[in-house]
C-alpha positions in Angstrom: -86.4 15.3 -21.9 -87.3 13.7 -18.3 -88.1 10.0 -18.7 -91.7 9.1 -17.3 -91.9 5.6 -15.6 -95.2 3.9 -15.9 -97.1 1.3 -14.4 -95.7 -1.4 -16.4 -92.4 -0.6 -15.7 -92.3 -0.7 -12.3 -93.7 -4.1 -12.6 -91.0 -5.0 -15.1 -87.9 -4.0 -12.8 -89.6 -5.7 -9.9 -90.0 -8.8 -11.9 -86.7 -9.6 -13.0 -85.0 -8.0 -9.4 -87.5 -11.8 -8.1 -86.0 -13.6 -10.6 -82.8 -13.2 -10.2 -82.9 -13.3 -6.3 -84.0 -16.8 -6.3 -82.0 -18.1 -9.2 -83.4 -18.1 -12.1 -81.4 -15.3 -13.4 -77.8 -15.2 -13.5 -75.3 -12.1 -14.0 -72.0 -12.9 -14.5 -69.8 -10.5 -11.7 -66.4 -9.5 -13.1 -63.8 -11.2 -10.3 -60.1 -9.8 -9.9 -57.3 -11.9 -11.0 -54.1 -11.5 -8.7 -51.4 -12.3 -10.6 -48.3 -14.2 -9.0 -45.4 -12.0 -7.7 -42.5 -11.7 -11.0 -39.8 -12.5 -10.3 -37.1 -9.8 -10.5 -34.0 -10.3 -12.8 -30.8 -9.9 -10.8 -29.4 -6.3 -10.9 -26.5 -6.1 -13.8 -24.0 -4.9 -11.2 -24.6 -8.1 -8.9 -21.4 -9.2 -7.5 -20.4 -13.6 -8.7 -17.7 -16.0 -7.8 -15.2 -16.5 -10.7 -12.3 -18.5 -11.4 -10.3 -17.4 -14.5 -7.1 -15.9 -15.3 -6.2 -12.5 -13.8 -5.2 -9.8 -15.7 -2.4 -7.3 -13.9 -1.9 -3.8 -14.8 1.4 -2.4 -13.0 1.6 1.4 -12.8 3.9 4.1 -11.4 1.0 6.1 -9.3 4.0 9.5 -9.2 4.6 9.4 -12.8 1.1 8.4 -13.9 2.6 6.0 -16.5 2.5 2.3 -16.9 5.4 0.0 -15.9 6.9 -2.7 -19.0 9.3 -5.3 -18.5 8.3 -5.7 -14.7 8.5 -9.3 -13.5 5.2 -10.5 -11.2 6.0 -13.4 -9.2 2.5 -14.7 -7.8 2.6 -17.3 -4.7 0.3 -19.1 -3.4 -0.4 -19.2 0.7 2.1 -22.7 0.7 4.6 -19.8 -0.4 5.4 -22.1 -3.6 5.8 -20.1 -6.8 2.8 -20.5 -9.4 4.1 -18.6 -12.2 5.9 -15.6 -13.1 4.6 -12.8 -15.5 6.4 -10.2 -17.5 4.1 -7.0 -18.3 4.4 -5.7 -22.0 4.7 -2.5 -23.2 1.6 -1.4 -21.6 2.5 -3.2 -18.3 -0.3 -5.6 -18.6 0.0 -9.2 -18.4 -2.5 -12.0 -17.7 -1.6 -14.8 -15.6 -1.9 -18.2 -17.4 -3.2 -20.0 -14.4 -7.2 -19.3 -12.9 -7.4 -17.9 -9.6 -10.9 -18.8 -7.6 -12.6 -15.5 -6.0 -11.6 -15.5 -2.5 -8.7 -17.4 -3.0 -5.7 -15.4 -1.3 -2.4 -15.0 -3.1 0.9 -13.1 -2.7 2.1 -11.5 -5.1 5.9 -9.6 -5.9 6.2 -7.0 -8.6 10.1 -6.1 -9.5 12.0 -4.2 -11.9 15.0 -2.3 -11.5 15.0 0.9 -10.4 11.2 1.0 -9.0 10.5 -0.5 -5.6 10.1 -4.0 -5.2 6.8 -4.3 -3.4 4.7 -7.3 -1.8 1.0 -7.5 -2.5 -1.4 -10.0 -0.1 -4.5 -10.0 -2.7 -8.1 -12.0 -2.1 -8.9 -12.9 -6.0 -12.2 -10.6 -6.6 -15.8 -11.1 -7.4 -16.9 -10.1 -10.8 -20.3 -8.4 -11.8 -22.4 -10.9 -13.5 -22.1 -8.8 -16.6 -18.3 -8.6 -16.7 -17.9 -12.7 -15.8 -20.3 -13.7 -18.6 -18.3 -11.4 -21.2 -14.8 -11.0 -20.0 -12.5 -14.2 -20.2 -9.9 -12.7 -16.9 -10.3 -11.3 -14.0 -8.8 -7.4 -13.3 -6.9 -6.5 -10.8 -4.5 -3.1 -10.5 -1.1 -3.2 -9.1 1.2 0.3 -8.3 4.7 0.7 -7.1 6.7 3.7 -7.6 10.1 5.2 -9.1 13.0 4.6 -6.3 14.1 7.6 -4.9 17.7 9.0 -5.3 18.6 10.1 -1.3 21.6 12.2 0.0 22.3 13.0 3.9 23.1 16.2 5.4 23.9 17.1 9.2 23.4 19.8 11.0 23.9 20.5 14.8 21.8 22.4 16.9 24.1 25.4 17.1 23.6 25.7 13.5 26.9 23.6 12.0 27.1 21.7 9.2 28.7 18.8 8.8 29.6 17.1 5.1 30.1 13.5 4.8 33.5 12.5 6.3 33.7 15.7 8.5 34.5 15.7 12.6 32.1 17.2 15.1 34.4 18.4 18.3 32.9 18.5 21.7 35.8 21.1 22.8 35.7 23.2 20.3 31.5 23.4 20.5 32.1 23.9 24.2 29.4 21.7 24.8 29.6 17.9 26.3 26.0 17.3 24.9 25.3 17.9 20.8 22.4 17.1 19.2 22.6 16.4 15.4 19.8 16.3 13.0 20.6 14.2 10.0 17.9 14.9 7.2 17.4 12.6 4.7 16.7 14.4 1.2 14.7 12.9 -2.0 16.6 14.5 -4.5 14.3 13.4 -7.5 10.9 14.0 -8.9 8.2 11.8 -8.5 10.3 8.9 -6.8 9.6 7.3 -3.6 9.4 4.2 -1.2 6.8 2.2 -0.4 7.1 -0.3 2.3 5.5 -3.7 2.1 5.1 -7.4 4.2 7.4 -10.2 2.6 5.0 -13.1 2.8 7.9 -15.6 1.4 10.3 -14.9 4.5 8.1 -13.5 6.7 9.8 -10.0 6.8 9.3 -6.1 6.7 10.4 -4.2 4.0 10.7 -1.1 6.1 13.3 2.1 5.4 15.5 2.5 7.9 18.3 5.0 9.3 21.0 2.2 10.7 23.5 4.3 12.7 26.4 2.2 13.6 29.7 2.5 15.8 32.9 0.4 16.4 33.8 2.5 20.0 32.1 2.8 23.9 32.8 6.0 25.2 30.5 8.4 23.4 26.9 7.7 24.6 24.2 7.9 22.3 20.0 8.5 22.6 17.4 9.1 20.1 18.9 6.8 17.6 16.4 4.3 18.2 16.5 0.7 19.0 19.7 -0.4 19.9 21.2 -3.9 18.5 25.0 -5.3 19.7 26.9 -7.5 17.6 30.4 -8.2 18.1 32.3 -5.1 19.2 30.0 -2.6 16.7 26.4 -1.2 18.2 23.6 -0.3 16.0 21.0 2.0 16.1 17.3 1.7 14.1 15.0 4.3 12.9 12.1 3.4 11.2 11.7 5.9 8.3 8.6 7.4 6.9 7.6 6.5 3.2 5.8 9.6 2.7 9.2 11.3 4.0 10.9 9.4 1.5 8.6 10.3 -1.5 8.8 13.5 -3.3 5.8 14.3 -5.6 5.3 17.4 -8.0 1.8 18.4 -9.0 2.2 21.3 -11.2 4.5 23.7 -9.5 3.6 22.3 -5.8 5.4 19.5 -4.0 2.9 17.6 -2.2 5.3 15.4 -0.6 8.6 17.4 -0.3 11.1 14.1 0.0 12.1 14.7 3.6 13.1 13.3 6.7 15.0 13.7 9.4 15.9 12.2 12.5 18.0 14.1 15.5 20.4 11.9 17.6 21.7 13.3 20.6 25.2 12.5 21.9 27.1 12.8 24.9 31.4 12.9 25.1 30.9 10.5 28.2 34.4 8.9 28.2 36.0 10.3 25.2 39.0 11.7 27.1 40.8 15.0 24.9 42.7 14.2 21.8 40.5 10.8 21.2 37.9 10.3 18.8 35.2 7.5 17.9 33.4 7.3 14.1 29.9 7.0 13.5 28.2 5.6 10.4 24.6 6.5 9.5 23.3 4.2 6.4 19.9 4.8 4.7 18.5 1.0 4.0 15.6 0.0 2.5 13.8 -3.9 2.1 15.2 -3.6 6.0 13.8 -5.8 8.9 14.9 -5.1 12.5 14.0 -8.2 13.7 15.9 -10.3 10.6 18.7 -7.6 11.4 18.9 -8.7 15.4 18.7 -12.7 14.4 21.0 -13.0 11.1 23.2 -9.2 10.7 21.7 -8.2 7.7 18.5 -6.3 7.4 17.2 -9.1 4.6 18.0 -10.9 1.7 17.1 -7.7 -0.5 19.0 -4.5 1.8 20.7 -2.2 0.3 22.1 1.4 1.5 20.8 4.1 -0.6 22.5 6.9 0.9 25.7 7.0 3.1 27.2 9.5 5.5 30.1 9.3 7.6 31.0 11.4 11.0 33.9 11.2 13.7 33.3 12.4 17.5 36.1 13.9 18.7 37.0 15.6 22.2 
């Protein structure tokens, strides 16, 4: 039903629209409230300075297991020992000592028959979360198996040569021969890493040492040449993922092969003489240590051995 305004009411609206246009009429007006800008709480995965023990897990990466019984040596950069760890059974061992976040330390992991391997860590960060509920700080270590290696030779006409055996320039009819000497991984899910030693200031490399008491035959490709006394050296620098052989399932993903070919030339070697080579596989090997001291380091060691004469 339509709403009929009369006289009166009119008079009415006009009234109080007078009265509260000069004053004497208030109507409260709802105002906004801003509210201050919250303050956001810091994200759960946000990144904090620690210092507390450090908790090491050592594993063998090839054999996905863990590594017990492994000695961790931990160094600080003034190269003096802090402590030394022992992994249990699930090669996991915390340090006794805190480490700051960003401090740097070096660290040695060693047991036999695995590689001895050099780590330069900066301590981690922890999540906020993690460094209000854990009481050490994680970090993951990995080394592998040590491979077992064998040598084999083999000309470029297709000869073999074992261990011991003579390569004869007459009977090849040939002044020049070029030898490829491959260097085999004979086990499973074995290896070599190489690493930095921070305490002497050396490189662990792999190395193919070829070595030889006589002058006549002439050598190339045999790498960098080192004389010391009456014997000449030559140094290869080996691959580690050469030296590794991994199985997945039925596939090698890293066969465990190398090889390097040395060429060499009778040059002097008159008929009916003969000069002996030795090729050595070493590993923990430094060229520059060898050059300086004779030894590739204070840890070298052959791993594989082969033997050949030159004769004309």
């Amino acid at each position: 039903m339509a709403v009929k305004l009369k006289g009166w009411h009119i008079a009415a609206i006009l009234l109080f629209f007078l009265a509260w246009y000069y004053g004497y009429i208030n109507i409260p007006i709802p105002q906004r409230v801003v509210q201050p800008p919250s303050v956001p709480e810091p994200p759960r995965d946000e990144y904090v300075d620690v210092n507390k023990p450090i908790q090491f897990a050592l594993t063998d990466p090839l054999g996905g297991a863990a590594i017990p019984s492994a000695n961790i040596y931990i160094y600080g950069s003034d190269r003096v020992l802090k402590e030394t760890l022992v992994t249990d059974s699930t090669g996991i061992k915390t340090s006794a000592l805190p480490y700051r976040s960003g401090e740097v330390i070096y660290v040695k992991v060693a047991k036999e028959g695995y590689v001895t391997r050099w780590f330069t860590i900066v301590v981690p960060k922890m999540t906020r979360v993690d460094a209000q509920s854990l009481t050490s700080n994680f970090i993951a270590l990995q080394t592998y198996n040590l491979g077992t290696y064998t040598i084999k030779a083999t000309d470029q006409f297709g000869n073999s040569y074992n261990s011991g055996g003579t390569l004869n320039f007459t009977t090849l009819g040939a002044n020049t021969v070029s030898v490829t000497f491959s260097i085999y991984n004979t086990e499973d899910n074995s290896g070599y890493i190489s690493s930095y030693d921070f305490l002497n200031g050396i490189n662990l490399n792999a190395v193919l040492l070829t070595s030889t008491g006589g002058s006549a035959v002439t050598v190339s490709g045999a790498g960098n040449s080192v004389v010391r006394g009456t014997t000449t050296y030559w140094i290869t620098v080996l691959s580690d993922d050469g030296l590794t052989r991994q199985l997945v399932g039925q596939t090698y993903v890293k066969p465990g092969v190398t090889s390097v070919t040395i060429t060499f030339n009778k040059g002097s070697l008159t008929a009916g003489s003969s000069q002996q080579f030795t090729f050595n596989v070493y590993i923990y090997f430094d060229q520059a240590y060898f050059a300086a001291n004779g030894i590739g380091g204070p840890e070298a060691v052959s791993v594989a051995s082969f033997t050949l004469t030159l004769a004309a």
